[in-house]
C-alpha positions as CSV (number, residue, x, y, z in Angstrom):
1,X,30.4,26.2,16.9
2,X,28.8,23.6,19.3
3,X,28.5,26.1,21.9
4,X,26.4,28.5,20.1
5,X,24.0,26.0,18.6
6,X,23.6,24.2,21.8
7,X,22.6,27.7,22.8
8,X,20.4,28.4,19.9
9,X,18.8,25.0,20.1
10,X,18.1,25.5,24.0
11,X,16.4,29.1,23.2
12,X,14.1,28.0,20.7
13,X,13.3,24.1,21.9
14,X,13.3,24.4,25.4
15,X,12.8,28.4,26.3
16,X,10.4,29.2,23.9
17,X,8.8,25.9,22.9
18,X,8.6,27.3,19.6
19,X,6.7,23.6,18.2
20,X,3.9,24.3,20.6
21,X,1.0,27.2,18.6
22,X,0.1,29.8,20.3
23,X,-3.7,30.3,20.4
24,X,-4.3,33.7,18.0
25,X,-0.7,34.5,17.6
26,X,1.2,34.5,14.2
27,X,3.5,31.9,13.3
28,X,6.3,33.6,13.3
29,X,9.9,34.3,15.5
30,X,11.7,37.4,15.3
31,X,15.5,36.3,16.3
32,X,17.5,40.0,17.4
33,X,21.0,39.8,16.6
34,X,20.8,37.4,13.6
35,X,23.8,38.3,12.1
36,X,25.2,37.0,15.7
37,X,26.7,33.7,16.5
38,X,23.8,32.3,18.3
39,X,21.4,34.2,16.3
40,X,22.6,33.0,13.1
41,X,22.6,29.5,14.0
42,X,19.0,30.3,15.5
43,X,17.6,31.6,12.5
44,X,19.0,28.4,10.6
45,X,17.4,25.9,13.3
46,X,13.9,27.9,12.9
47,X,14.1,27.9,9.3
48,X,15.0,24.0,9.0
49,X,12.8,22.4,11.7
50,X,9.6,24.3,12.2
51,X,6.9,26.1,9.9
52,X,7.1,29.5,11.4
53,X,8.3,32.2,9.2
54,X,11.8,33.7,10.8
55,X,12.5,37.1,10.5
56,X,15.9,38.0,11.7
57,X,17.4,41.3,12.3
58,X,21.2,42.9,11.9
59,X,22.1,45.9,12.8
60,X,25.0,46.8,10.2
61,X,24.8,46.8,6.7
62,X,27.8,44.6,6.2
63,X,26.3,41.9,7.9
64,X,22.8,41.9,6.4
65,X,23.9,38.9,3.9
């Protein structure tokens, strides 16, 4: 577990800079492979520490929930 939300936590706060607005762009993330380790932790972090609305995708049923 630390490894992936060390990773998650790099994408988002340091790759991304999701806390800094984009001039004329929605706040909103779209996290590919949600149902993922990273990408579940990801979707988490975005959800808990910023305003953006986080859409997440998964690409089988079973992992939807």
């Amino acid at each position: 577990m630390p490894l992936t939300a060390i990773t998650a936590w790099e994408a988002l706060f340091h790759r991304l800079d999701v806390d800094k607005p984009v001039p004329g762009a929605a706040r909103a993330i779209l996290i590919v492979g949600g149902a993922g380790g990273a990408g579940f932790i990801a979707t988490q972090l975005a959800r808990q520490l910023t305003d953006l609305t986080v859409i997440s995708s998964a690409s089988r049923s079973e992992t939807e929930q």
